[in-house]
Backbone as ProteinMPNN parsed JSONL, in Angstrom:
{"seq_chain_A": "XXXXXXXXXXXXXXXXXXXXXXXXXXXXXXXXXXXXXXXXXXXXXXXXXXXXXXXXXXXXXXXXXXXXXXXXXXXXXXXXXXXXXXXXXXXXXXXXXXXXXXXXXXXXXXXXXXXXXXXX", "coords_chain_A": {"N_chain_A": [[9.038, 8.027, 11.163], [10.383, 9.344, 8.641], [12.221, 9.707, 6.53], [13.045, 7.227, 6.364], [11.235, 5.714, 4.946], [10.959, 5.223, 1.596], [10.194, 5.821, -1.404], [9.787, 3.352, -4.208], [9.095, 2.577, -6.709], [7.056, 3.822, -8.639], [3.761, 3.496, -10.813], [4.446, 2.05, -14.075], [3.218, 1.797, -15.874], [1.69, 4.035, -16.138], [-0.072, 3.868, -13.879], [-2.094, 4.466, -11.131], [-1.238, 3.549, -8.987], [1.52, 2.604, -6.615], [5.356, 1.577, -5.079], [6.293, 1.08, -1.867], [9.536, 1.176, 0.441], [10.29, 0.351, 3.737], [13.003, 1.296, 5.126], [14.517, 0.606, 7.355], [13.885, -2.267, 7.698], [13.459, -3.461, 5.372], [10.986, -4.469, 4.278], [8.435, -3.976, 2.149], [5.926, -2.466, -0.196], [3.07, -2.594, -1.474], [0.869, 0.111, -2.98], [-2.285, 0.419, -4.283], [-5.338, 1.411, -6.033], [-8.396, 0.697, -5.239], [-11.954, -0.22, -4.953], [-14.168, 0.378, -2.44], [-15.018, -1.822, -0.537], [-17.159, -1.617, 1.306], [-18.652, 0.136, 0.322], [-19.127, 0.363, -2.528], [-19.354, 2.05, -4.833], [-17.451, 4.022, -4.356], [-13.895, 5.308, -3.713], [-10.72, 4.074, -2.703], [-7.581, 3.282, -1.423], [-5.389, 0.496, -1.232], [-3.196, -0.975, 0.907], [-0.889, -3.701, 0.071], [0.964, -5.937, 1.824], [4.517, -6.944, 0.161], [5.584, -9.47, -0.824], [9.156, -11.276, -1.259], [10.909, -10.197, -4.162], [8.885, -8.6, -4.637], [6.58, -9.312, -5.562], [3.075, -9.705, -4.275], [1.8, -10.344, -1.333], [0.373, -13.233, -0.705], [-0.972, -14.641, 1.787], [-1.206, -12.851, 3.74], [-3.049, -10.053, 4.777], [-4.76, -7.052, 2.899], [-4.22, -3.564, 4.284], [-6.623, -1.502, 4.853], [-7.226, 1.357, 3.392], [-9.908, 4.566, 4.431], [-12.864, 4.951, 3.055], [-14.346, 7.094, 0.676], [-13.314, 8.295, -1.726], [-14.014, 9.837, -4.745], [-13.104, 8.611, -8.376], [-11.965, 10.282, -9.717], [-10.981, 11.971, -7.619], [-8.606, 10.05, -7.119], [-6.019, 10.276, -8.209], [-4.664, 12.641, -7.583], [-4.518, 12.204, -4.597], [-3.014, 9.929, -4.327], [-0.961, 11.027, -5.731], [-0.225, 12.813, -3.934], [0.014, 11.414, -1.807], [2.783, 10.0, -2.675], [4.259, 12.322, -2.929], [5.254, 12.965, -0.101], [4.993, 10.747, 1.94], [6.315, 10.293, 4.653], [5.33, 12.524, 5.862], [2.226, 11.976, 4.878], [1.953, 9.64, 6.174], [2.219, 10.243, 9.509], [-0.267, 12.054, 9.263], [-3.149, 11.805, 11.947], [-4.869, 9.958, 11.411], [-4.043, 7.902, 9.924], [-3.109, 6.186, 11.788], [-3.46, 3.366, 12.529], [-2.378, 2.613, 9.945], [0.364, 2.999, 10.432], [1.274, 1.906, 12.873], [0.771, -0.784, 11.413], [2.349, -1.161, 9.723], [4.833, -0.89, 10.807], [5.287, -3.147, 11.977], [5.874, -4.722, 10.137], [7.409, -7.832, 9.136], [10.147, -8.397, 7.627], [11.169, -8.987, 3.689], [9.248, -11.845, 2.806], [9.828, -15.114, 1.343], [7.606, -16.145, -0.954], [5.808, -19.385, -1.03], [6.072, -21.563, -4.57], [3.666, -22.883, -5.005], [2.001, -20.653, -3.556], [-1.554, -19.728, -3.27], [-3.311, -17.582, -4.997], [-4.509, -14.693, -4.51], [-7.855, -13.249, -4.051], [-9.511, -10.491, -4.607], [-11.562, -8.803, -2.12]], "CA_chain_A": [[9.426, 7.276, 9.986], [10.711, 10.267, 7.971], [13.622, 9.285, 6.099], [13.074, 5.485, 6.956], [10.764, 5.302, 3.734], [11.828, 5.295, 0.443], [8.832, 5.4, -3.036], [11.131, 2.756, -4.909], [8.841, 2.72, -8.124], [5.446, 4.59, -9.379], [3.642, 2.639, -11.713], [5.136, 2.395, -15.039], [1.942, 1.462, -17.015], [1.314, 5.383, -16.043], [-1.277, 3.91, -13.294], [-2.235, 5.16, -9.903], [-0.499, 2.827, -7.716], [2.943, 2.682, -6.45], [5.361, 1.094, -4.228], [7.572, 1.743, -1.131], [10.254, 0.072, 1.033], [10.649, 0.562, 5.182], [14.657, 0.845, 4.97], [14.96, -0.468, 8.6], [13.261, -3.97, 7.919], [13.611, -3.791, 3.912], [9.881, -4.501, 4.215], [8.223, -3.225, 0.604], [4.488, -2.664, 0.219], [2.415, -1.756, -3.091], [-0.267, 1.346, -2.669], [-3.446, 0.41, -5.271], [-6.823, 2.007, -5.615], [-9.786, -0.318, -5.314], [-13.46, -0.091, -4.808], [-14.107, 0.16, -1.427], [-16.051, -3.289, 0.166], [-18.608, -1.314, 2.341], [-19.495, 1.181, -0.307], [-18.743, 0.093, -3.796], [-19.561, 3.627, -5.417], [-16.663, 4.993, -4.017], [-12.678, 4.155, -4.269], [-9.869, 3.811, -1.365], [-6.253, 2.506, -1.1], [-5.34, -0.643, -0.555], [-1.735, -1.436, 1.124], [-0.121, -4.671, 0.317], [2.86, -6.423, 1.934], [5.332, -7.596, -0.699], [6.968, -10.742, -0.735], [10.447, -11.135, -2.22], [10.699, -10.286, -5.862], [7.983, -7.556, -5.166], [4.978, -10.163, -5.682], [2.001, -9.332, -3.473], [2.121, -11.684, -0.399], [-0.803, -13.834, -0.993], [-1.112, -14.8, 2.514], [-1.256, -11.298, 3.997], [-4.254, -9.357, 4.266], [-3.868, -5.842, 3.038], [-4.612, -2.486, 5.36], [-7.743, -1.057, 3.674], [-8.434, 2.534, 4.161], [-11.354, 4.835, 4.364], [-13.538, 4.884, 1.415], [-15.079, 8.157, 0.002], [-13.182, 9.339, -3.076], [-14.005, 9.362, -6.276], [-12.621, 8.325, -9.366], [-11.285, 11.385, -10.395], [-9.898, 12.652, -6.649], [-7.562, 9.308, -7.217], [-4.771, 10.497, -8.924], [-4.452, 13.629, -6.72], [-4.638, 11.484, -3.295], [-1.826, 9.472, -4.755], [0.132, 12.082, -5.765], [0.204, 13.852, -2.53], [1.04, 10.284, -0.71], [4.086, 10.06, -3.282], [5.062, 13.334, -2.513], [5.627, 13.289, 1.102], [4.625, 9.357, 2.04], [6.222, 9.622, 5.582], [4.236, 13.385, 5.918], [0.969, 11.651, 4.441], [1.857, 8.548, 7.429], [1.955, 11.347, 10.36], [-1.937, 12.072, 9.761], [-3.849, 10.92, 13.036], [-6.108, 9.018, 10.866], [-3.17, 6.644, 9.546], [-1.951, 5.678, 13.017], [-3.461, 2.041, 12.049], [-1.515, 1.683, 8.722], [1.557, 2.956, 10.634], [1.243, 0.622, 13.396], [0.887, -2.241, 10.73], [4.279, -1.09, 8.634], [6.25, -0.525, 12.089], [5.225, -4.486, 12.453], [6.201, -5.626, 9.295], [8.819, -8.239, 9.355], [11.025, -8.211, 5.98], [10.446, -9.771, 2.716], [9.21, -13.481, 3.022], [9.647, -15.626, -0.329], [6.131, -17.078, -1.046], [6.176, -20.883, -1.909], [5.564, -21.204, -5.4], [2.211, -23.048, -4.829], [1.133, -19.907, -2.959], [-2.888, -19.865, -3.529], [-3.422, -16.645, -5.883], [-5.494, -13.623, -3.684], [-8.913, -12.305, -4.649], [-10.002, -9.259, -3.319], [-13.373, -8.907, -1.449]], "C_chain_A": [[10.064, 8.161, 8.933], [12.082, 9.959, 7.825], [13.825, 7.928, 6.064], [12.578, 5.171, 5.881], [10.763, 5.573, 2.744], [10.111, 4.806, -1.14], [9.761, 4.597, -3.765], [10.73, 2.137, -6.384], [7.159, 3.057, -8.036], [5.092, 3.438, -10.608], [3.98, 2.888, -12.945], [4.372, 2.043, -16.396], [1.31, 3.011, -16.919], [-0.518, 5.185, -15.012], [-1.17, 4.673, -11.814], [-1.512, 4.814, -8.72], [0.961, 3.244, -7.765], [3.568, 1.834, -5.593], [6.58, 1.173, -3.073], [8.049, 0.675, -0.34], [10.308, 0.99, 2.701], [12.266, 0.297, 5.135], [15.021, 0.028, 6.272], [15.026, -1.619, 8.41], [13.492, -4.096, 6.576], [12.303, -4.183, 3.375], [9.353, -3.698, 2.423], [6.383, -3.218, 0.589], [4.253, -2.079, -1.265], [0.598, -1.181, -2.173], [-1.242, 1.26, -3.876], [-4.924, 0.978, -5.079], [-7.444, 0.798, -5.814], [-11.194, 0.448, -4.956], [-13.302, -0.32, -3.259], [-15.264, -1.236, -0.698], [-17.168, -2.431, 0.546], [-19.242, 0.012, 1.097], [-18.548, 1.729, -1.892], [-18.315, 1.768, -5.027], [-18.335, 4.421, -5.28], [-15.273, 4.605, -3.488], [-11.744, 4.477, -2.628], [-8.684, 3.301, -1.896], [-6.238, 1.581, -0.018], [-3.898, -1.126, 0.109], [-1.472, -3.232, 1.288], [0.906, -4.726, 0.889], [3.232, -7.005, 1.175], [6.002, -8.433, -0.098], [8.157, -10.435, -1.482], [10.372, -11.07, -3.13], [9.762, -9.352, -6.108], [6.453, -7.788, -5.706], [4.585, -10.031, -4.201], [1.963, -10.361, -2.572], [0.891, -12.379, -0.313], [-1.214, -14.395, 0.505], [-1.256, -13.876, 3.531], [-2.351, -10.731, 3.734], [-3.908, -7.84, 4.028], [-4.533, -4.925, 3.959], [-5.502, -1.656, 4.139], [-8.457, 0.564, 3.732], [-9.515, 3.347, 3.873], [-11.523, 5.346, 3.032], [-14.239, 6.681, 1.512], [-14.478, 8.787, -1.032], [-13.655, 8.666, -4.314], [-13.178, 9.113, -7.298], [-11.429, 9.379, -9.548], [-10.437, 12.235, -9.097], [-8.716, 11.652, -6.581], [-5.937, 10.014, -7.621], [-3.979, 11.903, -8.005], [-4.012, 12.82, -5.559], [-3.016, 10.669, -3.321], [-0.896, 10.161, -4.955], [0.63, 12.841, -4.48], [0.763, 12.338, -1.928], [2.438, 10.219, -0.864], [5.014, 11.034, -2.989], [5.957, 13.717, -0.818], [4.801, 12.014, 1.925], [5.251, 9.918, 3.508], [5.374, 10.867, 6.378], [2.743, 13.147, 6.095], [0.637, 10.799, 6.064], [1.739, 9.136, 8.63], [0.573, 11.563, 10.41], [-2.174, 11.054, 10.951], [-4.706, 9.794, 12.319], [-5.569, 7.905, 10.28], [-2.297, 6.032, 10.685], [-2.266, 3.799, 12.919], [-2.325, 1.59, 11.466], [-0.122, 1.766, 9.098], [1.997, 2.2, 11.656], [1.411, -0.549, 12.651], [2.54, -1.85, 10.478], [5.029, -0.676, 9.83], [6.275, -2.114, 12.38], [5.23, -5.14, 11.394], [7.452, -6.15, 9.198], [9.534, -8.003, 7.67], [10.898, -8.995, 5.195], [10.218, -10.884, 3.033], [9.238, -13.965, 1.519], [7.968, -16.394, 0.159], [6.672, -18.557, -2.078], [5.561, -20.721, -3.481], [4.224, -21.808, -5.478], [1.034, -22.264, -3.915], [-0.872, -19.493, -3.496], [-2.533, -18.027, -4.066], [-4.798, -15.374, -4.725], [-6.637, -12.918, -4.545], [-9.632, -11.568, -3.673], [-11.813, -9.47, -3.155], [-14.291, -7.795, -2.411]], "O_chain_A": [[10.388, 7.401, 8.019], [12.935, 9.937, 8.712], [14.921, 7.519, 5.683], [13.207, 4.246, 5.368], [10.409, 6.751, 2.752], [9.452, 3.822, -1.474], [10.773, 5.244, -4.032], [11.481, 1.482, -7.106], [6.309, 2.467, -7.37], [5.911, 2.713, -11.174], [3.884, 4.088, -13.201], [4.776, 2.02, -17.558], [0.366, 3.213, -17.683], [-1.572, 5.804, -15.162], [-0.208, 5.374, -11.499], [-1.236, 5.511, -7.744], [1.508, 3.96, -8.603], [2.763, 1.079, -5.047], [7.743, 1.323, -3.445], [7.494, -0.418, -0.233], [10.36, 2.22, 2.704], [12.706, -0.852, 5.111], [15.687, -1.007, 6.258], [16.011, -2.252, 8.792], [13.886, -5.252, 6.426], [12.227, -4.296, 2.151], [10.094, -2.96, 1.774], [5.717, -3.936, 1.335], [4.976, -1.369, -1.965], [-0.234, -1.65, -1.397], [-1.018, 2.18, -4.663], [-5.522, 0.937, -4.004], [-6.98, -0.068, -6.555], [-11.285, 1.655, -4.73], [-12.442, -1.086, -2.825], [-16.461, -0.988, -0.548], [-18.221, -2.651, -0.052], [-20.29, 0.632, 1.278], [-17.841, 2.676, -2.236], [-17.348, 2.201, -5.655], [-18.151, 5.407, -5.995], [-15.273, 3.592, -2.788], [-12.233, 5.049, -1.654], [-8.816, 2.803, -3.014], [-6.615, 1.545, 1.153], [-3.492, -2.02, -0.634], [-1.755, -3.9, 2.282], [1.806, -3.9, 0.738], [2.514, -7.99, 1.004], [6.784, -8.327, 0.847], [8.216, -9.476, -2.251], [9.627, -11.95, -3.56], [9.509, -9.022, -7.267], [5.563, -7.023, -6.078], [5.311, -10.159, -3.215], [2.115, -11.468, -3.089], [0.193, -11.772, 0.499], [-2.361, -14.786, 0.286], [-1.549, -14.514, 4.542], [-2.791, -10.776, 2.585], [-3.021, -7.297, 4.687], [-5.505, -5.42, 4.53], [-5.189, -1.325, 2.996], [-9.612, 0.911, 3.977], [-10.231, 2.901, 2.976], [-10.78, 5.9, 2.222], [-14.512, 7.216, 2.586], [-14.98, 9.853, -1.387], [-13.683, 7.507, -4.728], [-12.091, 9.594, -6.976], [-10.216, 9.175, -9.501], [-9.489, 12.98, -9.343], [-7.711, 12.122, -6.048], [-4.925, 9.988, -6.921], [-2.755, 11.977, -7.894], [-2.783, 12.751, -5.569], [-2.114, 10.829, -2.499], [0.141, 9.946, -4.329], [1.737, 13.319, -4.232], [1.952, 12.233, -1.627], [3.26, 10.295, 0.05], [6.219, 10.856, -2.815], [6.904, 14.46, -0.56], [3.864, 12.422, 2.611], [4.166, 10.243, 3.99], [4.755, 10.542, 7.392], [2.038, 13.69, 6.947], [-0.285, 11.013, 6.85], [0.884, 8.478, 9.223], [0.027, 11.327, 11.487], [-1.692, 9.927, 11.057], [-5.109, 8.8, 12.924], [-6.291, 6.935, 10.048], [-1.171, 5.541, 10.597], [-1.361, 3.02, 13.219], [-1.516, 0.748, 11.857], [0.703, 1.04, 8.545], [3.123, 1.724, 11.516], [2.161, -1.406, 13.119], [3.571, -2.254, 11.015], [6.016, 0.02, 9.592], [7.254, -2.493, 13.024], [4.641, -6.221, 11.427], [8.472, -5.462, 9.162], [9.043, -7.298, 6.789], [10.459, -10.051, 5.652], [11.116, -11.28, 3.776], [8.741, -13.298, 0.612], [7.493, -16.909, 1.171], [7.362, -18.762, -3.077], [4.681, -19.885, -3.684], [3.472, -21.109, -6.158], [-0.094, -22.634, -3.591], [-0.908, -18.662, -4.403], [-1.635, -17.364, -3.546], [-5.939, -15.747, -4.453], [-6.42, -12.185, -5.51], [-10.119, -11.775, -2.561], [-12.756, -9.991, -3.751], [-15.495, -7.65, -2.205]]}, "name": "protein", "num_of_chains": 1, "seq": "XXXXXXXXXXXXXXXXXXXXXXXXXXXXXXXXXXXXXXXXXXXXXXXXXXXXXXXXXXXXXXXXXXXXXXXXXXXXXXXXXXXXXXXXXXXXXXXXXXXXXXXXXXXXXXXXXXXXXXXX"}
């Protein structure tokens, strides 16, 4: 994937997230920290697929990965993804999330009565 993916905005509220595009498919995804489900205490990235317009695809579940950092290793973790995102995707331990984003089709518009997503 090196060269195929593109960071096409950092958050601009100066937060942790960000979000990138698959140039092949035009595919787009947003990278957010959350709480991790199985072990609240401790935070993770969450990958959305974007719908058209860059809204979160409410019908889409996102790719959730492993939980153990803290608060404060966030901003680091992120930074290194940003820095070298198709580097970071190469780890053995992201062959999931790169399987998903090699099988994402390209933006879908969401109807506008799309039901609103709440995380677990």
């Amino acid at each position: 994937m090196d060269g195929e993916i593109e960071v096409i905005e950092a958050n601009p509220r100066g937060g942790i997230g960000f979000d990138f595009k698959i140039r092949a498919t035009g595919a787009t995804f947003r990278v957010l920290p959350a709480r991790s489900p199985g072990q609240p205490r401790y935070w993770c990235f969450w990958v959305y697929r974007c719908a058209a317009g860059g809204m979160v695809d409410p019908h889409d579940q996102p790719w959730i990965g492993a939980a153990g950092m803290t608060r404060d290793e966030l901003v680091a973790a992120a930074a290194a993804m940003r820095a070298d995102l198709p580097g970071w995707l190469d780890a053995p331990a992201h062959r999931d999330l790169r399987a998903w984003l090699d099988s994402a089709a390209p933006n879908a518009t969401v109807p506008a009565s799309a039901p609103t997503r709440t995380r677990v």
